[in-house]
N, CA, C and O atoms as a GROMACS GRO file, in nm:
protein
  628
    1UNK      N    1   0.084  -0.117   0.000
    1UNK     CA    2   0.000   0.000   0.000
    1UNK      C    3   0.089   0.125   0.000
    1UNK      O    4   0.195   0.119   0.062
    2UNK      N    5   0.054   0.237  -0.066
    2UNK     CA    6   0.140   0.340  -0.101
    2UNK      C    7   0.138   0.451   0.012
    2UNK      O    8   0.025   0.461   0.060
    3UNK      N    9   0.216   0.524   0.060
    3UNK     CA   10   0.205   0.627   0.182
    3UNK      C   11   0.130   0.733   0.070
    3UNK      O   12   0.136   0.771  -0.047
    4UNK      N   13   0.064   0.746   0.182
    4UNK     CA   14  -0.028   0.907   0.134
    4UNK      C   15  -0.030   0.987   0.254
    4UNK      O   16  -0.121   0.974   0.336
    5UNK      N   17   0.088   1.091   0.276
    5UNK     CA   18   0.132   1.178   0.390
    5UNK      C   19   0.117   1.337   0.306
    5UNK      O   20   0.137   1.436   0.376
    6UNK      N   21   0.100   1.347   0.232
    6UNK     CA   22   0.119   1.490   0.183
    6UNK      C   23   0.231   1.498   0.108
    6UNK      O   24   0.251   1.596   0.037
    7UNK      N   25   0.303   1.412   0.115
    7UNK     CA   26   0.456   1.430   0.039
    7UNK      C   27   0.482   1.319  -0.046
    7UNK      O   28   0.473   1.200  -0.016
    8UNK      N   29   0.537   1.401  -0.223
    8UNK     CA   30   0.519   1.304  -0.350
    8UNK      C   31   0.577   1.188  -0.321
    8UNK      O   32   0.662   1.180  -0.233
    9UNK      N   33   0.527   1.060  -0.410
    9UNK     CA   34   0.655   0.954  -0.346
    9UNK      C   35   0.795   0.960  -0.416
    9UNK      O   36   0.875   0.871  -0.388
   10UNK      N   37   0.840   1.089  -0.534
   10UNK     CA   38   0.957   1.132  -0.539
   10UNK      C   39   1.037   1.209  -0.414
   10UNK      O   40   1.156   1.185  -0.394
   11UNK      N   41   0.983   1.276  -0.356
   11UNK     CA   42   0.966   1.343  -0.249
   11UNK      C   43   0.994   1.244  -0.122
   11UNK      O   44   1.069   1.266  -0.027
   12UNK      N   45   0.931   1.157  -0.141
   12UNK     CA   46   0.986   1.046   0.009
   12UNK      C   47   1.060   0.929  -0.013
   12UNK      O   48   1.102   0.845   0.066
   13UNK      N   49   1.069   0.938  -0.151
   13UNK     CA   50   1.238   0.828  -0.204
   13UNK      C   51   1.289   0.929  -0.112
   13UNK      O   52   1.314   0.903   0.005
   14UNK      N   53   1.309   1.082  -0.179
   14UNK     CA   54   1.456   1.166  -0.122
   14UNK      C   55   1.482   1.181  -0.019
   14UNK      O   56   1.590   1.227   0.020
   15UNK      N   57   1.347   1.128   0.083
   15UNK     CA   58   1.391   1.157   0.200
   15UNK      C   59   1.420   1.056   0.279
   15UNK      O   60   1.445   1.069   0.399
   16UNK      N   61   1.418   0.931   0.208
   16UNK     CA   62   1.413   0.834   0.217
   16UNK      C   63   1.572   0.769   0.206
   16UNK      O   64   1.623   0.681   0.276
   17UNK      N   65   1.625   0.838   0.100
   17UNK     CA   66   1.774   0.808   0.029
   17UNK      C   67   1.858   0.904   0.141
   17UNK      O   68   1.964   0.860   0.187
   18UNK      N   69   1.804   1.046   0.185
   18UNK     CA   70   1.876   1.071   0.268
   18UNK      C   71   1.876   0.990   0.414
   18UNK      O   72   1.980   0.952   0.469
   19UNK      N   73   1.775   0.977   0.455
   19UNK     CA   74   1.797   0.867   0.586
   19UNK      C   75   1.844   0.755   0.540
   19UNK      O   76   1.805   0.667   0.616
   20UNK      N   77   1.890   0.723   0.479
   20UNK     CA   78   1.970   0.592   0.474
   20UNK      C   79   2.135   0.616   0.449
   20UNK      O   80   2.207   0.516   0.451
   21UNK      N   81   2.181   0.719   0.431
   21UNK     CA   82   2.255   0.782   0.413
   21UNK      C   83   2.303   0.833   0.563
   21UNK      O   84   2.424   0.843   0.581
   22UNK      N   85   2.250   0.852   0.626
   22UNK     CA   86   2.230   0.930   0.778
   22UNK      C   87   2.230   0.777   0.867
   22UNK      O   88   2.299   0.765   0.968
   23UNK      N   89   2.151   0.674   0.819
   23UNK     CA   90   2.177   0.557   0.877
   23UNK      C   91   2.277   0.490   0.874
   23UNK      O   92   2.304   0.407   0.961
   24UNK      N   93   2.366   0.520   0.749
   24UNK     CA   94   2.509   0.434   0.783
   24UNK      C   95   2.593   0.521   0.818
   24UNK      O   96   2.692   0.476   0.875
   25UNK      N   97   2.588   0.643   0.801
   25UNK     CA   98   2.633   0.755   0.936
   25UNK      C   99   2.694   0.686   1.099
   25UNK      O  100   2.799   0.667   1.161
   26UNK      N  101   2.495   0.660   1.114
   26UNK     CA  102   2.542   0.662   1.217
   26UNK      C  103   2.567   0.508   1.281
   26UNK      O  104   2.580   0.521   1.403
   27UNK      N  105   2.581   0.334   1.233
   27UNK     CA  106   2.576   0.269   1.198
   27UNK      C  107   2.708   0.280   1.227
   27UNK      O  108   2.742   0.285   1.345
   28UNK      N  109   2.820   0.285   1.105
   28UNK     CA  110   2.972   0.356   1.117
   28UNK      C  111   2.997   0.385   1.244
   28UNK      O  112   3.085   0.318   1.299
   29UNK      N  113   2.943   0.467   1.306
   29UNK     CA  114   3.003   0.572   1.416
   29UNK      C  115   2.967   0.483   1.568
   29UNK      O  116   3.022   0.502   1.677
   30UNK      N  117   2.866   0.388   1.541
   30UNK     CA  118   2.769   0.297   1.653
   30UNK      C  119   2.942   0.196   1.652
   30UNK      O  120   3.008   0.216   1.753
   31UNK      N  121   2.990   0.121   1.570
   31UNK     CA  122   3.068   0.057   1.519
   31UNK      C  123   3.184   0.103   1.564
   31UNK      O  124   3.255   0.036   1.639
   32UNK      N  125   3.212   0.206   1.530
   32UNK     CA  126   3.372   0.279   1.604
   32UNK      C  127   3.348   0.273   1.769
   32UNK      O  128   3.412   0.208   1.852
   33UNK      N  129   3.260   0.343   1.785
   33UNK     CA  130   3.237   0.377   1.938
   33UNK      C  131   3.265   0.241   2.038
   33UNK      O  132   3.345   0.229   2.131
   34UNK      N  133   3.174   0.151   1.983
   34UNK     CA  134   3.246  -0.013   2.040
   34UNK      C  135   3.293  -0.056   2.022
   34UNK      O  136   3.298  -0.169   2.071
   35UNK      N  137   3.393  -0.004   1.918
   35UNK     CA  138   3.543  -0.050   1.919
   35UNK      C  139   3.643   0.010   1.994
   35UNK      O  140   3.749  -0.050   2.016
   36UNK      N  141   3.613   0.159   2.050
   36UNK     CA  142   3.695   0.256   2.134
   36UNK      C  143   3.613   0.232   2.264
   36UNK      O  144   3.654   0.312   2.348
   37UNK      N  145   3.508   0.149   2.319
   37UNK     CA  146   3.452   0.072   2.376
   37UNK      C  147   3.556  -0.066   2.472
   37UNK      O  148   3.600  -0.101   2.582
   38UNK      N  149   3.547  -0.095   2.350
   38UNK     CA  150   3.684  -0.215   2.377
   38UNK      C  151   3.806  -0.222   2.426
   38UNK      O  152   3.864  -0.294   2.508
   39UNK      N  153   3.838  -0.117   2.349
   39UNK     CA  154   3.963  -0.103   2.355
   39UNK      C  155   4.060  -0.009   2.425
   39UNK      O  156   4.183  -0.013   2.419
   40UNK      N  157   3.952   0.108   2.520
   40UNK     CA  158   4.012   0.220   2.563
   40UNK      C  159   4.115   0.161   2.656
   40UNK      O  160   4.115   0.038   2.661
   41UNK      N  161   4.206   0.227   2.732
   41UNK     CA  162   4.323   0.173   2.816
   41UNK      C  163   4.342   0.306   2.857
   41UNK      O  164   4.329   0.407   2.788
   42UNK      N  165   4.382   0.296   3.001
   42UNK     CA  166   4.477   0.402   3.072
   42UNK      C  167   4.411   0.474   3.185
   42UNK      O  168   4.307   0.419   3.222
   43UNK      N  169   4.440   0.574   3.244
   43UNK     CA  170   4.397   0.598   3.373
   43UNK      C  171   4.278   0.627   3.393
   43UNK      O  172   4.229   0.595   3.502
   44UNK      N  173   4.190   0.703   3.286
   44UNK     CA  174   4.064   0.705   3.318
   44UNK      C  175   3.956   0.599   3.237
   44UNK      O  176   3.848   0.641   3.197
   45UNK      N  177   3.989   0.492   3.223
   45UNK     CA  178   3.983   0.317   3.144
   45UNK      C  179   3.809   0.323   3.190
   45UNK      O  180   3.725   0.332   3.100
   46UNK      N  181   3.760   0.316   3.355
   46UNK     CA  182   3.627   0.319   3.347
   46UNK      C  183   3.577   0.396   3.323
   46UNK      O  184   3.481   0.371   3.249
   47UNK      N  185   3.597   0.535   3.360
   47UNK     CA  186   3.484   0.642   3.316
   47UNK      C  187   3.487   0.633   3.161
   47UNK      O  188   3.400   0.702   3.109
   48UNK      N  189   3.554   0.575   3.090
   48UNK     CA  190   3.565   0.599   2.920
   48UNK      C  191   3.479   0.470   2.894
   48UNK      O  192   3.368   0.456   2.842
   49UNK      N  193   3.553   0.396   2.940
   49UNK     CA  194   3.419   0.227   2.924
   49UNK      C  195   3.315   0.306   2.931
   49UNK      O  196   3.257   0.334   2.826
   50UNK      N  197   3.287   0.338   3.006
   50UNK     CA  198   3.095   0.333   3.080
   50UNK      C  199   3.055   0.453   2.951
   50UNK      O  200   2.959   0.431   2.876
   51UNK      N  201   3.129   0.563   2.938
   51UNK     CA  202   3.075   0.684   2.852
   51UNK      C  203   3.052   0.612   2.712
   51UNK      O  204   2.949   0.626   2.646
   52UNK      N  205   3.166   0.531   2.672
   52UNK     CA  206   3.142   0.495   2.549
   52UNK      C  207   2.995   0.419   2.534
   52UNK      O  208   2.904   0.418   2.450
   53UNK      N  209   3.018   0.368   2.641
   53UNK     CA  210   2.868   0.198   2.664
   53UNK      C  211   2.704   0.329   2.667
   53UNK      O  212   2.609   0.341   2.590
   54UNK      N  213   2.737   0.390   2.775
   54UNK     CA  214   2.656   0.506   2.715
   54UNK      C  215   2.592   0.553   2.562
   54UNK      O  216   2.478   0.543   2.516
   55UNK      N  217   2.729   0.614   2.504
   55UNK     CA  218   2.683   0.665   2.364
   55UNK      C  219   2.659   0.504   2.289
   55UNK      O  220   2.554   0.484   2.228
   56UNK      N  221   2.736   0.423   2.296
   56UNK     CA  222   2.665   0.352   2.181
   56UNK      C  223   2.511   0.304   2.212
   56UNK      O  224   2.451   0.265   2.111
   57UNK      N  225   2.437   0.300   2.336
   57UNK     CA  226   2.318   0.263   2.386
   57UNK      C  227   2.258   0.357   2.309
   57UNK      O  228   2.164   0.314   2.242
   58UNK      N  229   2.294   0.516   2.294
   58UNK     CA  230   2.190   0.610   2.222
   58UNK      C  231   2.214   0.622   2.098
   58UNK      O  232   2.139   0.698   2.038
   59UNK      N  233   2.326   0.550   2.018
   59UNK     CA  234   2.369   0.529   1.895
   59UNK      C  235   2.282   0.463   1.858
   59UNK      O  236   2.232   0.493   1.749
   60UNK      N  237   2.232   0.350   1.932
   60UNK     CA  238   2.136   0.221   1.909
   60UNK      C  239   2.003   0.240   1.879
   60UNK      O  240   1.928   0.170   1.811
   61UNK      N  241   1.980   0.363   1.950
   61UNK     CA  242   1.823   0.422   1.955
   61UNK      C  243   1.768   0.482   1.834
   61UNK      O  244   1.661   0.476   1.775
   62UNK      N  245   1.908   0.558   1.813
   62UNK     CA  246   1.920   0.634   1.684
   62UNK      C  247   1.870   0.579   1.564
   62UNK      O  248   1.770   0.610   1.498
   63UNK      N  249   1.992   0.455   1.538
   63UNK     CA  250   1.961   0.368   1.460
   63UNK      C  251   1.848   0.336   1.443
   63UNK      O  252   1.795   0.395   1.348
   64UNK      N  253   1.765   0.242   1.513
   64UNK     CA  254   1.636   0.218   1.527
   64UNK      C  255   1.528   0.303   1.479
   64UNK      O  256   1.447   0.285   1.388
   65UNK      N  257   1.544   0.395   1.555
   65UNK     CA  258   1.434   0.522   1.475
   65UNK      C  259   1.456   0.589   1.376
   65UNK      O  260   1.373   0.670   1.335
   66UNK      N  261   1.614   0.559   1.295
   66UNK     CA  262   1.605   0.607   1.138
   66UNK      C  263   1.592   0.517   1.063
   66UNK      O  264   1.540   0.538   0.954
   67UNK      N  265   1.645   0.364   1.107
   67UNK     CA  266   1.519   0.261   1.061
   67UNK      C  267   1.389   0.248   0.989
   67UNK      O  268   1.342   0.226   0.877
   68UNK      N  269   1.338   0.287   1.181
   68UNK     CA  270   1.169   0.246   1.118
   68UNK      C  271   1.092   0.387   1.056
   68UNK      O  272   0.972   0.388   1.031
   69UNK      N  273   1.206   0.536   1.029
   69UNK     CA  274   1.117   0.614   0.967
   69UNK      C  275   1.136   0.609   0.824
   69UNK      O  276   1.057   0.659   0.743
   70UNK      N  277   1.264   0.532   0.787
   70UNK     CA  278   1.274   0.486   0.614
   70UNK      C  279   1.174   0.406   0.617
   70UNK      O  280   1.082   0.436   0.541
   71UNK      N  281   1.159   0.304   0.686
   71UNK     CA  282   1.024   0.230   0.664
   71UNK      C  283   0.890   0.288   0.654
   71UNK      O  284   0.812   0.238   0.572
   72UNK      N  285   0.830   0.446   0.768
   72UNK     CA  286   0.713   0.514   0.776
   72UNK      C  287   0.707   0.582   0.611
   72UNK      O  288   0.601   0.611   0.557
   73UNK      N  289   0.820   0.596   0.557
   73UNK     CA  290   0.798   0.666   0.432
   73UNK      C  291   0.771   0.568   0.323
   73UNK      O  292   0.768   0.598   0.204
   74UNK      N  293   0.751   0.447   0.371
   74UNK     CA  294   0.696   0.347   0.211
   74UNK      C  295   0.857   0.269   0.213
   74UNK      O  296   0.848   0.182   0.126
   75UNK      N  297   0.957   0.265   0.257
   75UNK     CA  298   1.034   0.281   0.162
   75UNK      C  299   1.132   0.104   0.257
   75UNK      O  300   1.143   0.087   0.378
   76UNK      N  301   1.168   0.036   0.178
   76UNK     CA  302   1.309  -0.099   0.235
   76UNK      C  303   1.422   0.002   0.329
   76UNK      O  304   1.446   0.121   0.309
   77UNK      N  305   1.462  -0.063   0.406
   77UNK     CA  306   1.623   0.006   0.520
   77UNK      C  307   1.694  -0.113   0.504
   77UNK      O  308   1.675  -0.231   0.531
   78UNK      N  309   1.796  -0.035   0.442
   78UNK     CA  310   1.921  -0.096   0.376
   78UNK      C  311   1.992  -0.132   0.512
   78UNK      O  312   1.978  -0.049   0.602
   79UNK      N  313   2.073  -0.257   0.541
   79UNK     CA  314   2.093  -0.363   0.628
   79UNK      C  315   2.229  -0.416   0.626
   79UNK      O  316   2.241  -0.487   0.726
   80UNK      N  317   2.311  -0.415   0.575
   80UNK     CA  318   2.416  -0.466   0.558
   80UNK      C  319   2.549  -0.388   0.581
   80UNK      O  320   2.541  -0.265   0.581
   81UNK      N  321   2.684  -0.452   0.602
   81UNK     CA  322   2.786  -0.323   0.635
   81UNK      C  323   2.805  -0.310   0.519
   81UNK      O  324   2.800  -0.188   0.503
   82UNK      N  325   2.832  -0.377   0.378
   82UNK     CA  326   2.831  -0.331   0.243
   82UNK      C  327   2.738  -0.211   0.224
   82UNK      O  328   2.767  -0.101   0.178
   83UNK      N  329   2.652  -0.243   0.257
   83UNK     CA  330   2.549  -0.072   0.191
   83UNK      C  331   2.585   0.032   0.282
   83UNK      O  332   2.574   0.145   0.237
   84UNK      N  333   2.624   0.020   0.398
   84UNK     CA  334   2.618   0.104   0.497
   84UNK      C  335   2.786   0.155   0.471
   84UNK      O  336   2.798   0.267   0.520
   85UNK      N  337   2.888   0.117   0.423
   85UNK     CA  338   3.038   0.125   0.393
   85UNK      C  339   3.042   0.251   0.274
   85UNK      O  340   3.090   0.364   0.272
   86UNK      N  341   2.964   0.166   0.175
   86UNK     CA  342   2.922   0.271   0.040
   86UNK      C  343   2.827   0.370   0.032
   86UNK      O  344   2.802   0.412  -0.081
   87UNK      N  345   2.770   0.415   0.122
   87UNK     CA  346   2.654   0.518   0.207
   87UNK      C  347   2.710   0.625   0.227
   87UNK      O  348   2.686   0.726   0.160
   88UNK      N  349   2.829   0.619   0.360
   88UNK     CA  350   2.852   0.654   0.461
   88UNK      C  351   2.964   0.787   0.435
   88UNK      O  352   3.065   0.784   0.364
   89UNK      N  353   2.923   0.874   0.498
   89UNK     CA  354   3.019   1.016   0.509
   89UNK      C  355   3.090   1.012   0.603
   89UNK      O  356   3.102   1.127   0.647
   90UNK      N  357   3.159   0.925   0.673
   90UNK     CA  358   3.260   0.894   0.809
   90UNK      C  359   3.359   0.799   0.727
   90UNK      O  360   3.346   0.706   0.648
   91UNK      N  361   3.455   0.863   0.781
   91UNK     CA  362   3.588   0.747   0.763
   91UNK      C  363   3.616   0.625   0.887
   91UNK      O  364   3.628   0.654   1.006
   92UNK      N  365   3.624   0.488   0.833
   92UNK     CA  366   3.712   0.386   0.911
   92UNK      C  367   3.845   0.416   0.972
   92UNK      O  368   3.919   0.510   0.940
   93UNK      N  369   3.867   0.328   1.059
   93UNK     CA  370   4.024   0.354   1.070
   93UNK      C  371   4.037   0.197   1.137
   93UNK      O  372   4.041   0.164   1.256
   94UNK      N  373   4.042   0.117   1.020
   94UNK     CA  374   4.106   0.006   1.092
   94UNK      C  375   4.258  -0.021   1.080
   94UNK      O  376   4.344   0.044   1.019
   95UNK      N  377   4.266  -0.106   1.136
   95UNK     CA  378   4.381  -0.130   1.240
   95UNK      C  379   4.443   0.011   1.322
   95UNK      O  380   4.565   0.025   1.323
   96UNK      N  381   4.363   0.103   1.382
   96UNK     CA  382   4.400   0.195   1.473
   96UNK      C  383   4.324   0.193   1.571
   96UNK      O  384   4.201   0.195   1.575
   97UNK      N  385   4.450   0.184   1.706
   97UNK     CA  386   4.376   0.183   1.832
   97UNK      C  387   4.450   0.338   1.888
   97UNK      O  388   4.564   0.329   1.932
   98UNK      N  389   4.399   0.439   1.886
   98UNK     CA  390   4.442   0.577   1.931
   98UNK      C  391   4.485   0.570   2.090
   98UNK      O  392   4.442   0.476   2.156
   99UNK      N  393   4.544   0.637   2.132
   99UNK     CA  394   4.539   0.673   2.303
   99UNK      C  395   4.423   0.766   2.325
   99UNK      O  396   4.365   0.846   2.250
  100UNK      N  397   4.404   0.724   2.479
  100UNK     CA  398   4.258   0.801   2.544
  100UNK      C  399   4.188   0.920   2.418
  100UNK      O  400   4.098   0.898   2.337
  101UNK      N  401   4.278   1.064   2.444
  101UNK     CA  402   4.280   1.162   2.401
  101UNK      C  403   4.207   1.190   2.181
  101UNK      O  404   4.135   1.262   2.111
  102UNK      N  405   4.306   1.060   2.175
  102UNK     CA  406   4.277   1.082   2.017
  102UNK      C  407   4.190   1.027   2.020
  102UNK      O  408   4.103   1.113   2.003
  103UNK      N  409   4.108   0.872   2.037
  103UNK     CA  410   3.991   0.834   2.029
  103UNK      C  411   3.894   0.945   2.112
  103UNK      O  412   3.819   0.989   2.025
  104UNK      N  413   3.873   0.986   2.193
  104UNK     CA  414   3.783   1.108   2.171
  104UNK      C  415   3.802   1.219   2.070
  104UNK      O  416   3.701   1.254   2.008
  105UNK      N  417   3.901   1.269   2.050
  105UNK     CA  418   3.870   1.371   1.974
  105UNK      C  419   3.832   1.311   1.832
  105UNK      O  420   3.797   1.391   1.745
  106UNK      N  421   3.837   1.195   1.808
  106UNK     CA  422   3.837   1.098   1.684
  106UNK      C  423   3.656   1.092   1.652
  106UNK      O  424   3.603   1.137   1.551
  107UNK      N  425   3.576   1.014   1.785
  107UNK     CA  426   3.449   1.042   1.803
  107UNK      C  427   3.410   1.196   1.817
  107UNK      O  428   3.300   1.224   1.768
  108UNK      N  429   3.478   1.292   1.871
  108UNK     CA  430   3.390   1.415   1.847
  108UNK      C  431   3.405   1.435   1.719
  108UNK      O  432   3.292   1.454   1.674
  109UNK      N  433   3.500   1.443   1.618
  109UNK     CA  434   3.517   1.478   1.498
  109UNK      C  435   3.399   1.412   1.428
  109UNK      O  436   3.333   1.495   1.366
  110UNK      N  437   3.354   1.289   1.421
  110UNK     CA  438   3.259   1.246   1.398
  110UNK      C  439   3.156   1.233   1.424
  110UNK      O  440   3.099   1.156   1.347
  111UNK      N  441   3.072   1.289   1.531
  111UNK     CA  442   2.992   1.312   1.589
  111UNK      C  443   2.926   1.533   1.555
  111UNK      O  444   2.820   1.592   1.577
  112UNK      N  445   3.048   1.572   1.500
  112UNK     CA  446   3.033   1.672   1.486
  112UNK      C  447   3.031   1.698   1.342
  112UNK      O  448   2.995   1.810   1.308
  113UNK      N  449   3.063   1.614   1.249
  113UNK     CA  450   3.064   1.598   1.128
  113UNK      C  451   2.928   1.574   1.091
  113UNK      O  452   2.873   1.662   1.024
  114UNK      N  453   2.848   1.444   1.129
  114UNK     CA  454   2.694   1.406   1.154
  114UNK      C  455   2.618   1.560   1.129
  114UNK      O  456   2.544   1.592   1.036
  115UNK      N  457   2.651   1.621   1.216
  115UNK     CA  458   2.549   1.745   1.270
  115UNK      C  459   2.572   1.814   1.178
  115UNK      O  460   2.481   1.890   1.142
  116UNK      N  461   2.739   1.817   1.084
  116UNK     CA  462   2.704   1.945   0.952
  116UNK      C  463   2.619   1.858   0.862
  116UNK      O  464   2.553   1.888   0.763
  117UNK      N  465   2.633   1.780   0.902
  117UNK     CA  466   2.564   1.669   0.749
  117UNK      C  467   2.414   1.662   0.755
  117UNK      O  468   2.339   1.662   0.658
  118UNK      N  469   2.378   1.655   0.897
  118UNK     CA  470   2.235   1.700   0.893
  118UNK      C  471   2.205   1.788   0.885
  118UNK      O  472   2.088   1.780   0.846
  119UNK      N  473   2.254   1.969   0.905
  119UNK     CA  474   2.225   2.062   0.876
  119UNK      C  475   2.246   2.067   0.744
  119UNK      O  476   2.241   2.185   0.710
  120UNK      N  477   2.272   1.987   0.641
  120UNK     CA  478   2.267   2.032   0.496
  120UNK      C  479   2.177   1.971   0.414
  120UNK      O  480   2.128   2.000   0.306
  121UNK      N  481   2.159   1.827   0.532
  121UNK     CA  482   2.035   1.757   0.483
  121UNK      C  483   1.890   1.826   0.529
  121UNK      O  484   1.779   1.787   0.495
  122UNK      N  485   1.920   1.931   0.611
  122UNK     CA  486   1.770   1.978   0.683
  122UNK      C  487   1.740   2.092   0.534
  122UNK      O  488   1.635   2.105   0.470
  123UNK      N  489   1.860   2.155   0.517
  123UNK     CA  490   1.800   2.275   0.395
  123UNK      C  491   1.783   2.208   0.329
  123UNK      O  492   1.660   2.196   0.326
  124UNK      N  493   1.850   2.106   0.221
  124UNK     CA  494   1.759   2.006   0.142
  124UNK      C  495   1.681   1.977   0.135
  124UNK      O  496   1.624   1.968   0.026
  125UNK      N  497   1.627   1.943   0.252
  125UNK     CA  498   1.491   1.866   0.270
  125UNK      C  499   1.375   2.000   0.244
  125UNK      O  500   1.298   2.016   0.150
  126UNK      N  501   1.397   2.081   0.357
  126UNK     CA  502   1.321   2.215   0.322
  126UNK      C  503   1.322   2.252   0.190
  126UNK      O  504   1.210   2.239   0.140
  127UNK      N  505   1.401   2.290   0.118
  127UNK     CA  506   1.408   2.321  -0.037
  127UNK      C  507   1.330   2.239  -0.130
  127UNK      O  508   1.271   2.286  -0.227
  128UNK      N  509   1.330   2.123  -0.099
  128UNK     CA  510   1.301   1.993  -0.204
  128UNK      C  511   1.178   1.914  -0.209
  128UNK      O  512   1.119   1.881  -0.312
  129UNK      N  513   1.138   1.883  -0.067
  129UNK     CA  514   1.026   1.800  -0.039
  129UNK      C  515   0.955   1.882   0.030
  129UNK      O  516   0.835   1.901   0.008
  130UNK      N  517   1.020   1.938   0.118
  130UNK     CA  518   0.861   1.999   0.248
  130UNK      C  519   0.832   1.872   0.321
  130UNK      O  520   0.717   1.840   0.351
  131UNK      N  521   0.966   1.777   0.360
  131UNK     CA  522   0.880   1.689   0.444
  131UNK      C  523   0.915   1.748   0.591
  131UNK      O  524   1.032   1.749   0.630
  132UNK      N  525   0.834   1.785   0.652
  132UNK     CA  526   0.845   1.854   0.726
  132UNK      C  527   0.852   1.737   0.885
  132UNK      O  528   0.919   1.751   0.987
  133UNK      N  529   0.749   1.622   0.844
  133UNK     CA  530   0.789   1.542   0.957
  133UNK      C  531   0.910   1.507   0.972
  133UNK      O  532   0.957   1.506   1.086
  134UNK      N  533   0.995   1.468   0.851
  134UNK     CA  534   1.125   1.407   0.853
  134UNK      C  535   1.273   1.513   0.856
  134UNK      O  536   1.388   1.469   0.865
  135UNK      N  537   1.246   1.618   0.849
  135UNK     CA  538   1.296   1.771   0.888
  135UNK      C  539   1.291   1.773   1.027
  135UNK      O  540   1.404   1.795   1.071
  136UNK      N  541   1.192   1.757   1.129
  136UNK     CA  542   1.160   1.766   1.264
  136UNK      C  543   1.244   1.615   1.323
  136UNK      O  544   1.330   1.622   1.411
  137UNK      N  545   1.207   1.495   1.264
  137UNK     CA  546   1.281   1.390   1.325
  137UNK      C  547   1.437   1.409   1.311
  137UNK      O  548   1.508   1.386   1.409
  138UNK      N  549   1.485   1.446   1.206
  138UNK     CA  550   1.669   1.427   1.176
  138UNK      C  551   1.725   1.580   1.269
  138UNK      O  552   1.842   1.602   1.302
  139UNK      N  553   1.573   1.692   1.305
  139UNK     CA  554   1.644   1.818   1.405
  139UNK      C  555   1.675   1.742   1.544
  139UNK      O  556   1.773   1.764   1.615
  140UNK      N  557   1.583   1.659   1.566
  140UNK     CA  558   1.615   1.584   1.706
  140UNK      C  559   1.723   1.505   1.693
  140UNK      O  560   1.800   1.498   1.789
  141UNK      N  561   1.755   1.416   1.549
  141UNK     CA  562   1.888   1.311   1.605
  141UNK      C  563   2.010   1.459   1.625
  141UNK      O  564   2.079   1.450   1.726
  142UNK      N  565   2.035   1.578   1.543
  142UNK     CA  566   2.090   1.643   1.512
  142UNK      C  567   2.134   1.701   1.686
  142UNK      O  568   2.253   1.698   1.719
  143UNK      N  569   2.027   1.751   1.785
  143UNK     CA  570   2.042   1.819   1.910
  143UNK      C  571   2.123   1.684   1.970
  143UNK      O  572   2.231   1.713   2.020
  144UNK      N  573   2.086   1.529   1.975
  144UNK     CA  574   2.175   1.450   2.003
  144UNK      C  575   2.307   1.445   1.974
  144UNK      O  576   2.383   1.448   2.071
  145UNK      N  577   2.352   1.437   1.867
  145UNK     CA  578   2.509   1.480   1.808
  145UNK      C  579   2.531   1.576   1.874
  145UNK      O  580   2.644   1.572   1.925
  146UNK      N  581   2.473   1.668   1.898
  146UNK     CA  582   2.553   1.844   1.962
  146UNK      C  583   2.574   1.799   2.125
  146UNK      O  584   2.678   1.832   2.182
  147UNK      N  585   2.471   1.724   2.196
  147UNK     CA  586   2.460   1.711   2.345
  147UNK      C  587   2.585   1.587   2.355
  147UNK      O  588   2.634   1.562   2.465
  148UNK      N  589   2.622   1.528   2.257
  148UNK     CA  590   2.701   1.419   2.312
  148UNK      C  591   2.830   1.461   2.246
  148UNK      O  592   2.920   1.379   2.265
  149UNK      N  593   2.868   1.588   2.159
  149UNK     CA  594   3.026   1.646   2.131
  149UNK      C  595   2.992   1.736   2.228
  149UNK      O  596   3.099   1.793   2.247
  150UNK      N  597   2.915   1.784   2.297
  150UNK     CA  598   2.969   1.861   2.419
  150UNK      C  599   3.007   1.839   2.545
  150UNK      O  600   3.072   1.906   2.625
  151UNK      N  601   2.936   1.695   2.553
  151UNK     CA  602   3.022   1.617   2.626
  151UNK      C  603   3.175   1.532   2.625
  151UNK      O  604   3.249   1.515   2.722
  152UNK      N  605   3.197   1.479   2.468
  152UNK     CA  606   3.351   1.476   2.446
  152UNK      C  607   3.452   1.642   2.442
  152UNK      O  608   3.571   1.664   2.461
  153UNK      N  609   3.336   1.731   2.410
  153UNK     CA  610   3.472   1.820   2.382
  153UNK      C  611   3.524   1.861   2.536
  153UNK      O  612   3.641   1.884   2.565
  154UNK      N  613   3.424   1.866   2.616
  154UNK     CA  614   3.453   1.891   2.797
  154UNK      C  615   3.592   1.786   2.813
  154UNK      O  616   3.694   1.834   2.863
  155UNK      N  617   3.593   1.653   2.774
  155UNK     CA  618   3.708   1.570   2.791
  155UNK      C  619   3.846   1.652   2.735
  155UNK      O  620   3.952   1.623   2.791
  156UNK      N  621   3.847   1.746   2.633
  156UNK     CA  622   3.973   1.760   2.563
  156UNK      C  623   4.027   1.888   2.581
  156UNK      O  624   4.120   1.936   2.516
  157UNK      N  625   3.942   1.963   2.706
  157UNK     CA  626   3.941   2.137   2.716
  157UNK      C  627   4.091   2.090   2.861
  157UNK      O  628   4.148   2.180   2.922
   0.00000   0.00000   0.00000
């Protein structure tokens, strides 16, 4: 059955292609985080465990709800680390395990990157579709990215 929301279904491919785009975003970044999860070491080893175990719990949420709103728009959510690899506006860094310092500033860089990427996906969206529900959902993941680099950047001041 076809969505009938007010918005063309050219209009909710695009917004559709951008959340999936935004999903291996953040997918990528869910992925790093429990790997700097794993792997942190050194004097402040628990408070970095627990912060990381933290963000990836709301990484998780994230995920989920850009999920099921590619799905509210009519549309399949691409599933795999192949689609999510060839998606994705974040760089890998495998085989690098940073000290304390660089794996945070590594996650804020990326976490702060997200937020220009959704602010360019929000004028897009405004310009293009008028989907205005899916404009309002990606402003909320967007205040998340800002509340959780203001909490890494407090680590690096």
């Amino acid at each position: 059955m076809k969505t009938k929301i007010g918005v063309s279904n050219s209009q909710l491919k695009e917004s559709a292609d951008i959340l999936s785009v935004l999903l291996a975003d953040e997918m990528v970044l869910y992925i790093k985080t429990r790997k700097f999860h794993w792997n942190v070491s050194g004097q402040s080893f628990m408070e970095l465990h627990k912060l990381f175990q933290d963000e990836y719990v709301e990484l998780e949420e994230i995920i989920d709800l850009v999920a099921e709103r590619i799905n509210k728009l009519g549309t399949k959510t691409v599933g795999t680390m192949k689609e999510y690899i060839e998606l994705t506006r974040l760089a890998e860094t495998p085989d690098k395990y940073p000290n304390q310092k660089d794996l945070i500033r590594e996650l804020l860089d990326n976490h702060e990157s997200i937020a220009v990427f959704i602010r360019k996906d929000i004028e897009h969206l405004n310009e293009s579709s008028k989907d205005f529900g899916t404009i309002d959902f990606v402003t909320g993941i967007l205040e998340q990215h800002e509340s959780i680099s203001w909490v890494l950047r407090r680590y690096l001041n």
